[in-house]
C-alpha positions as CSV (number, residue, x, y, z in Angstrom):
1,X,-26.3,-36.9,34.1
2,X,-27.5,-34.0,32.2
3,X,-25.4,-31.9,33.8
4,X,-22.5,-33.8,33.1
5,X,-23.6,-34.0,29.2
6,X,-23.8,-30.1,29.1
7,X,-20.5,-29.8,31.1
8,X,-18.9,-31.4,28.3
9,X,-20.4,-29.6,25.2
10,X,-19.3,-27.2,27.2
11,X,-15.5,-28.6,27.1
12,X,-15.6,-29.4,23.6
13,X,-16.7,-26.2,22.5
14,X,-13.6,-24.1,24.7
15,X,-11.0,-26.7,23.0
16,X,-12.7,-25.9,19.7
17,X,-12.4,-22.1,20.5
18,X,-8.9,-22.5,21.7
19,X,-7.2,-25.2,19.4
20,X,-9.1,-23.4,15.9
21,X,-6.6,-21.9,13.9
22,X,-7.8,-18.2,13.4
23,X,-5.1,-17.4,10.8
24,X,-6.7,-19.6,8.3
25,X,-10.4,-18.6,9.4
26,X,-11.0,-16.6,6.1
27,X,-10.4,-19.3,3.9
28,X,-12.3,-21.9,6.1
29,X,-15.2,-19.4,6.2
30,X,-16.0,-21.2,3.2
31,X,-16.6,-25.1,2.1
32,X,-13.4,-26.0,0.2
33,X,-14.9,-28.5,-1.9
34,X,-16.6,-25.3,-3.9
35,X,-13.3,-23.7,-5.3
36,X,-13.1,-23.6,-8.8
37,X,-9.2,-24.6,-9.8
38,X,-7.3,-22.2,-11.5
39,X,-6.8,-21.7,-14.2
40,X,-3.3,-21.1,-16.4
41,X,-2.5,-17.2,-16.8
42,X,-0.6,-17.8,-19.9
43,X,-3.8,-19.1,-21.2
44,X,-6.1,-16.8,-19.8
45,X,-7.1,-14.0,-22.0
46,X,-9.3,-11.5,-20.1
47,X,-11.8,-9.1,-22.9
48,X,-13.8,-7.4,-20.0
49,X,-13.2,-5.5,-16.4
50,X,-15.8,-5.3,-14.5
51,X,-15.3,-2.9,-11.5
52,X,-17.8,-3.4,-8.4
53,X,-18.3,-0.2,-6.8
54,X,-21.1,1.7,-4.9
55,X,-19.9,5.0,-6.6
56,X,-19.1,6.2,-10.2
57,X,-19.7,8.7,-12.6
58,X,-22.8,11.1,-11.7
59,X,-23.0,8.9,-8.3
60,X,-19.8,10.0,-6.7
61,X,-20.1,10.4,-2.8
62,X,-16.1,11.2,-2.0
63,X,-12.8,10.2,-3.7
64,X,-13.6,6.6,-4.5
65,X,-16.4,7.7,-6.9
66,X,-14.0,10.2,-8.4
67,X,-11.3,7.3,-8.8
68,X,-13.3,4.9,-10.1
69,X,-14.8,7.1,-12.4
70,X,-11.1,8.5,-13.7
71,X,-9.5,4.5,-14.0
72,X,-12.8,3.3,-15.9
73,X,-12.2,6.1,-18.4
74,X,-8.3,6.0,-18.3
75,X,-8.6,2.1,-18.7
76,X,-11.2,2.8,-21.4
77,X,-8.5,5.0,-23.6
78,X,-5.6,3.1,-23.1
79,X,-6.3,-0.8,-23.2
80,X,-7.9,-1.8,-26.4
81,X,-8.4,-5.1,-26.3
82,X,-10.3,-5.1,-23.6
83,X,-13.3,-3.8,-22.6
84,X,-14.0,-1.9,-19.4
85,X,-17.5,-1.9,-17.5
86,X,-18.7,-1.0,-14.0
87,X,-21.6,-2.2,-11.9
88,X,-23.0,0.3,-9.0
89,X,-26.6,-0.3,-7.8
90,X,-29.5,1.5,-9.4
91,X,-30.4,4.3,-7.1
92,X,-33.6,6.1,-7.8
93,X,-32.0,9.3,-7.9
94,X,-30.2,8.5,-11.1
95,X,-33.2,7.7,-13.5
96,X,-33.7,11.5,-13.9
97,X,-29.6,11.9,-14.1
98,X,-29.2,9.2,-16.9
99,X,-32.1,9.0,-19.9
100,X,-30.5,6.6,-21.8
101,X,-30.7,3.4,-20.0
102,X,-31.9,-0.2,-21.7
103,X,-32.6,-3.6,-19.9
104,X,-29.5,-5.9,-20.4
105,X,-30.6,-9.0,-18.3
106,X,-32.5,-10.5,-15.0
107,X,-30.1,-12.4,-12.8
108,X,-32.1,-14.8,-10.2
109,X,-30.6,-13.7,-6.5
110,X,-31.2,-16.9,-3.6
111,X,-31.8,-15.3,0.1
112,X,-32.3,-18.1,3.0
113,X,-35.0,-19.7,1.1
114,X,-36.1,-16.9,-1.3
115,X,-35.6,-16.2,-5.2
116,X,-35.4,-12.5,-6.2
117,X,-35.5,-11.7,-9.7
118,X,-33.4,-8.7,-10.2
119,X,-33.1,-6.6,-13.3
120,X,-29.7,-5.4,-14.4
121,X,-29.5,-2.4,-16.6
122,X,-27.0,-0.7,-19.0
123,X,-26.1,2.6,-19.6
124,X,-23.1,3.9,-22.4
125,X,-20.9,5.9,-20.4
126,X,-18.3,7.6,-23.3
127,X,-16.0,4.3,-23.6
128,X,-17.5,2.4,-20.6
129,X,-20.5,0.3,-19.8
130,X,-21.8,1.2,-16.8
131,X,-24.2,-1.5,-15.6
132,X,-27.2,-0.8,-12.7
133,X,-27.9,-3.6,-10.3
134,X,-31.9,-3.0,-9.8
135,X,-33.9,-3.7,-6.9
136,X,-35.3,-7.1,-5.8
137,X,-38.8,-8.1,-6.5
138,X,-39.9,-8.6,-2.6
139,X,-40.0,-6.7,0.1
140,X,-37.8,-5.6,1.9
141,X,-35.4,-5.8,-1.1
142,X,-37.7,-3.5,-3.5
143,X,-36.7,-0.5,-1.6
144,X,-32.7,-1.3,-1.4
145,X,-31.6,2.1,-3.6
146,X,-33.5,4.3,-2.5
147,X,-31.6,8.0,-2.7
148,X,-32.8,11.0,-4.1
149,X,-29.1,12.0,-4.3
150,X,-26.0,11.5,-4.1
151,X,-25.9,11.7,-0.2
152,X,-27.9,9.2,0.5
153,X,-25.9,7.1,-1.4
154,X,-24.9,5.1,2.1
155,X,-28.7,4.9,3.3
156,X,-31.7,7.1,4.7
157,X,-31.9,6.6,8.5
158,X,-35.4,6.1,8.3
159,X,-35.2,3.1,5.9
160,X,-32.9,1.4,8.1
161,X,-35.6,0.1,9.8
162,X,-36.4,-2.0,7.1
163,X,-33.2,-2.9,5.5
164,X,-30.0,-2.5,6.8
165,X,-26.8,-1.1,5.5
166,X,-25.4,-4.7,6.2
167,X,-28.4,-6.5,4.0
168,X,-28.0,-4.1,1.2
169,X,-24.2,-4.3,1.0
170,X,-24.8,-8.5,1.0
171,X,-27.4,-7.7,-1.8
172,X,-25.3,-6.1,-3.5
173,X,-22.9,-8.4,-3.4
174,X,-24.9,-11.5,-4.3
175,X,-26.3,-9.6,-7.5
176,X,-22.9,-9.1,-8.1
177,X,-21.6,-12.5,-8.0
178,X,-24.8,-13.7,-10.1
179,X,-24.4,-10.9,-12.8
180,X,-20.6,-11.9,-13.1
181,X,-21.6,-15.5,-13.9
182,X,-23.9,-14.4,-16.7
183,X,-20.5,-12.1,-18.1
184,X,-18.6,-15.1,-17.9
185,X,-20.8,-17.4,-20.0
186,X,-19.8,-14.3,-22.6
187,X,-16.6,-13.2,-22.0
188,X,-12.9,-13.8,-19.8
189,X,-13.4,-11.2,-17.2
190,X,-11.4,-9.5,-14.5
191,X,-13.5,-8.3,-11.3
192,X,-12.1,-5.3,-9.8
193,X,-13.8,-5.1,-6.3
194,X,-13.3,-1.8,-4.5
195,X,-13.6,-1.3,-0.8
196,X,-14.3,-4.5,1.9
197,X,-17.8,-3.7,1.2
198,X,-17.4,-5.5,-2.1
199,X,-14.8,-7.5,-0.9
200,X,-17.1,-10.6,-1.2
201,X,-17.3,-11.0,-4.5
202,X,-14.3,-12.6,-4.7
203,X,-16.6,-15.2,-4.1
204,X,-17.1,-15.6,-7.4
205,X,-14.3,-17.9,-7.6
206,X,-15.6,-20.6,-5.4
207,X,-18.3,-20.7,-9.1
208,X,-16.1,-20.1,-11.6
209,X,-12.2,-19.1,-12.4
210,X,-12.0,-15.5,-12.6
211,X,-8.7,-13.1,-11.9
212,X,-10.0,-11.0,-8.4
213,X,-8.5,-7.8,-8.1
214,X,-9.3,-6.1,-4.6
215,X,-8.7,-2.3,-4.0
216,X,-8.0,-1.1,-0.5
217,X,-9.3,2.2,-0.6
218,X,-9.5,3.1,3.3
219,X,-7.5,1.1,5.9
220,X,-9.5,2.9,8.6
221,X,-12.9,1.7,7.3
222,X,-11.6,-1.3,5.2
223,X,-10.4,-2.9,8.6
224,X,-13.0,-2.0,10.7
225,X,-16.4,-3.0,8.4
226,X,-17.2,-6.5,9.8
227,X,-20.6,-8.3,9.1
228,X,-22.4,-10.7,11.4
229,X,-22.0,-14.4,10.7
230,X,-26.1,-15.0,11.2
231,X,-26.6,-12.4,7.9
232,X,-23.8,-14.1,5.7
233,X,-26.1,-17.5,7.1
234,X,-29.0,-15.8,5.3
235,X,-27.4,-14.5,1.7
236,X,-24.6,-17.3,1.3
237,X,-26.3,-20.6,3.1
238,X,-24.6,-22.9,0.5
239,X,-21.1,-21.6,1.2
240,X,-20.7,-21.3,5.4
241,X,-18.8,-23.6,7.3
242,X,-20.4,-25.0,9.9
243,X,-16.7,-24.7,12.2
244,X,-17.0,-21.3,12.7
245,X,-20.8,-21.3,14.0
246,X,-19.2,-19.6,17.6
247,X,-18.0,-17.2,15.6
248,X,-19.7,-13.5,15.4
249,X,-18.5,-11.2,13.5
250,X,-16.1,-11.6,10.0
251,X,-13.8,-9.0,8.7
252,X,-14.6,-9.1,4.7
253,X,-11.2,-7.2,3.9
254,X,-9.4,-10.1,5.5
255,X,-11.4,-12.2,2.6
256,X,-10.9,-10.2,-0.3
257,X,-7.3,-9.6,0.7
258,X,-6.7,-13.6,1.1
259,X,-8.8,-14.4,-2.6
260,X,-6.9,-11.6,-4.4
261,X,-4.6,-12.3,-7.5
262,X,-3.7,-8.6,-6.7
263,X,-3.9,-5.9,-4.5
264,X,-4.4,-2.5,-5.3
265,X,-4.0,0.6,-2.6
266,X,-4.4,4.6,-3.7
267,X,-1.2,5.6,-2.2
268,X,2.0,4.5,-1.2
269,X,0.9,5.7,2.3
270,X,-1.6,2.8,1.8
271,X,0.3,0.5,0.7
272,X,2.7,0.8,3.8
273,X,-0.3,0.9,6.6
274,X,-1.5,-2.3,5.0
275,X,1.7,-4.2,6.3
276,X,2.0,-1.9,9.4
277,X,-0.4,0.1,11.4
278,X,-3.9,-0.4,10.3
279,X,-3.7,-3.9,11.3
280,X,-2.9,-3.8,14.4
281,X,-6.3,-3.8,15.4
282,X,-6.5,-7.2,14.9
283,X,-5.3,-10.4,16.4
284,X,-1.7,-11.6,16.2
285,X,-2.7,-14.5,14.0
286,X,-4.7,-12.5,11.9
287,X,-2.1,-9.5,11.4
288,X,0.2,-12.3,10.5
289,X,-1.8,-13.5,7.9
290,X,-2.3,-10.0,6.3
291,X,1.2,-9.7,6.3
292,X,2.2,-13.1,4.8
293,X,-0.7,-12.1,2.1
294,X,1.2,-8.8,0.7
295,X,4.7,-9.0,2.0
296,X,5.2,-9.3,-1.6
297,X,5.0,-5.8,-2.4
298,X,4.9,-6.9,-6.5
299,X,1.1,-8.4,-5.1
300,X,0.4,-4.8,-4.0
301,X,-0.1,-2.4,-6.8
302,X,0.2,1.5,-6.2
303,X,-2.5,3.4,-8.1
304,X,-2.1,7.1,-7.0
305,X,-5.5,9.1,-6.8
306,X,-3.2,12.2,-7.2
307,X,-1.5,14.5,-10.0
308,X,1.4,12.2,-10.9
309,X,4.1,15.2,-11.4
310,X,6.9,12.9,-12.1
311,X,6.4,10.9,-15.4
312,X,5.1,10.5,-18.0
313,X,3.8,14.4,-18.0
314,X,4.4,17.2,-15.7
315,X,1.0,18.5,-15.4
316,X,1.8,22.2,-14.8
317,X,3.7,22.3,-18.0
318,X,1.0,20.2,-20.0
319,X,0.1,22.5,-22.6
320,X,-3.8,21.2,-22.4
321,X,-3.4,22.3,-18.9
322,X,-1.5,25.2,-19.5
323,X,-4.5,26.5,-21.2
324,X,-7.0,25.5,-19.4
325,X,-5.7,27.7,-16.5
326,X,-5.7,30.6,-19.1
327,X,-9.5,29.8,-19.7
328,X,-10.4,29.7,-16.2
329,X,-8.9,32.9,-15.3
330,X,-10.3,34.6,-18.1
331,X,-14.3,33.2,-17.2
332,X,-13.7,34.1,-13.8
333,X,-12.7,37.6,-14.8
334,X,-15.9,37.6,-16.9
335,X,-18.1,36.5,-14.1
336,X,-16.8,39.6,-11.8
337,X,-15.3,37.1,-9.2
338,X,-11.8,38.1,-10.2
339,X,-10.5,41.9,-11.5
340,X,-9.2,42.1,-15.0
341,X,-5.5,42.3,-13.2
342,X,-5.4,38.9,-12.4
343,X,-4.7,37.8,-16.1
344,X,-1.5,38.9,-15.4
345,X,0.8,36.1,-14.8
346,X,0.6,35.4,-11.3
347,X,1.1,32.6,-9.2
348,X,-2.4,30.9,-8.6
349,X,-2.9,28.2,-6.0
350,X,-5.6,25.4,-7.0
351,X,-6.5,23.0,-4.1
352,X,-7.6,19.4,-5.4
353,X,-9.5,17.5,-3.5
354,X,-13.0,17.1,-1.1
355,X,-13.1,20.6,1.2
356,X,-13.3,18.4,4.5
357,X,-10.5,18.3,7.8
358,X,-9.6,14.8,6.5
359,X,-8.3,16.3,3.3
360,X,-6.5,18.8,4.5
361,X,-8.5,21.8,3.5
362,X,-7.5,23.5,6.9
363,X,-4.0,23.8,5.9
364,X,-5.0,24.9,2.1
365,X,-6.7,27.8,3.6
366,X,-4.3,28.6,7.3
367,X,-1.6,28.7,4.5
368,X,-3.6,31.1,1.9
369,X,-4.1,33.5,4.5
370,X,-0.1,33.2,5.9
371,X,0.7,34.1,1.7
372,X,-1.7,36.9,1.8
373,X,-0.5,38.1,5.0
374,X,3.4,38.0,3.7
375,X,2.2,40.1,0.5
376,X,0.8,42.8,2.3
């Protein structure tokens, strides 16, 4: 008899597998009853952005630091009605980088059946806020940011063993989602999540009504970061749905692609690999749904991490820039690194961007030395 009973559970549980419709397994990842009901646009007036990033200002890692960092200030200049903040965790490394910094608020953070009281700080950045998500109160969560710079900005192997990359992304997250619910007792806000790391903040709407923007940064890495359904168990009990307990493994860019009132890429390049090839890792029903998500390419805003030479400026006729090339040539004349010649006016070549093979600093330099060679 028992082996009948187990034979079929066992049934069951293959027709549940087989007959579960995987498409719509991002938005069933959650209880539906929770969502907050939206809210009219054309009533909606939004005072604050709040960007969620692990990078920005003197924490960059790589080009998303550097982006973030440029959009905070550009938004900062240009939009002002609103306000324009940013949330990155506290590292260690960065209370000798910023003096300034003042207590704004402790946001109560619920882990499986733990409270963590975590501080949140605030720093004034020019024209932004920049607020710091501190460390929990408890082991293992009192050690979360540790870096002593910059590149350890992803975590130190040997703390690893303590805390995972996983855990402190989720911590992250949760402090996020808990720090935006204070803001929005304030203010109308727009979150700007960047990367699928921070994807699940768009959670955030299953509390309270907020426009979600999500920024694809990577396809690559967006689409490949999954975390395990046991850890999401652990940070976000109140919110799992008990259908997809089989499952193992969930994709958070699927999530914060699905819960987005709009997409943002950094290129156009992006934009088309997010309809085409960097999804073809995936399922059939889930590259469907990507592509039934943005197929409206007016959901998918461009914001080009490049020098825009087409409008509104042409940035090699700029004057600003015009003569801040002057200024550099002249201070590396007086620093003996160029000869006095070179303030003649000839044709310099400026590379932009990290010196690395995925950049494309191998063909800078194979194509300085095929300039250098056809001068001689």
């Amino acid at each position: 008899m028992a082996g009948v009973r187990l034979m079929v559970i066992y049934i069951l549980i293959i027709l549940n597998i087989l007959y579960t419709n995987y498409t719509s397994v991002p938005i069933e990842f959650l209880v539906r009853h929770n969502f907050v009901n939206r809210v009219d646009m054309a009533l909606y007036k939004p005072k604050l952005v709040l960007h969620i990033s692990k990078e920005y200002g003197k924490a960059k890692f790589g080009g998303m630091g550097t982006l973030i960092t440029a959009l905070a200030n550009a938004q900062s200049l240009d939009a002002s009605n609103l306000k324009i903040s940013v949330l990155i965790p506290f590292y260690s490394f960065l209370k000798i980088r910023y003096t300034d910094i003042s207590l704004e608020c402790h946001v109560n953070v619920n882990i499986s059946y733990t409270t963590l009281s975590v501080p949140i700080w605030r720093i004034k950045d020019g024209d932004v806020v920049l607020f710091l998500a501190g460390q929990g109160n408890k082991f293992p969560f009192n050690i979360s940011y540790y870096a002593s710079n910059e590149n350890e900005i992803y975590g130190d192997p040997e703390k690893q063993i303590y805390l995972s990359n996983d855990w402190k992304d989720l911590f992250f997250v949760k402090t996020a989602i808990e720090f935006a619910k204070v803001l929005g007792k304030q203010y109308n806000l727009i979150i700007n999540a960047h990367g699928s790391t921070n994807a699940l903040v768009g959670l955030i709407k299953y509390y309270m009504w907020v426009p979600f923007v999500y920024t694809v940064h990577d396809c690559t890495f967006e689409f490949d970061y999954s975390l395990a359904i046991q850890d999401l168990r652990i940070f976000f009990k109140d919110l799992i749905n008990p259908r997809i307990w089989f499952l193992s493994q969930f994709k958070p860019s699927i999530f914060g692609l699905s819960h987005a009132n709009t997409i943002t890429t950094v290129s156009t390049d992006t934009q088309r690999r997010l309809l085409d090839d960097a999804v073809n890792s995936f399922t059939f029903n889930i590259r469907h749904m990507i592509k039934k998500i943005a197929n409206s390419l007016e959901k998918v805003v461009v914001i080009p991490n490049r020098l825009e030479t087409r409008y509104p400026i042409k940035p090699f006729e700029f004057f600003k820039i015009f003569h801040i090339r002057k200024s550099i040539r002249e201070y590396l004349v007086h620093i003996s690194v160029m000869p006095k010649e070179s303030l003649r006016n000839e044709v310099w070549m400026l590379f932009v961007g990290r010196i690395s093979k995925d950049k494309g600093a191998d063909h800078f330099f194979g194509l300085i030395k095929r300039i250098a060679q056809h001068n001689e």
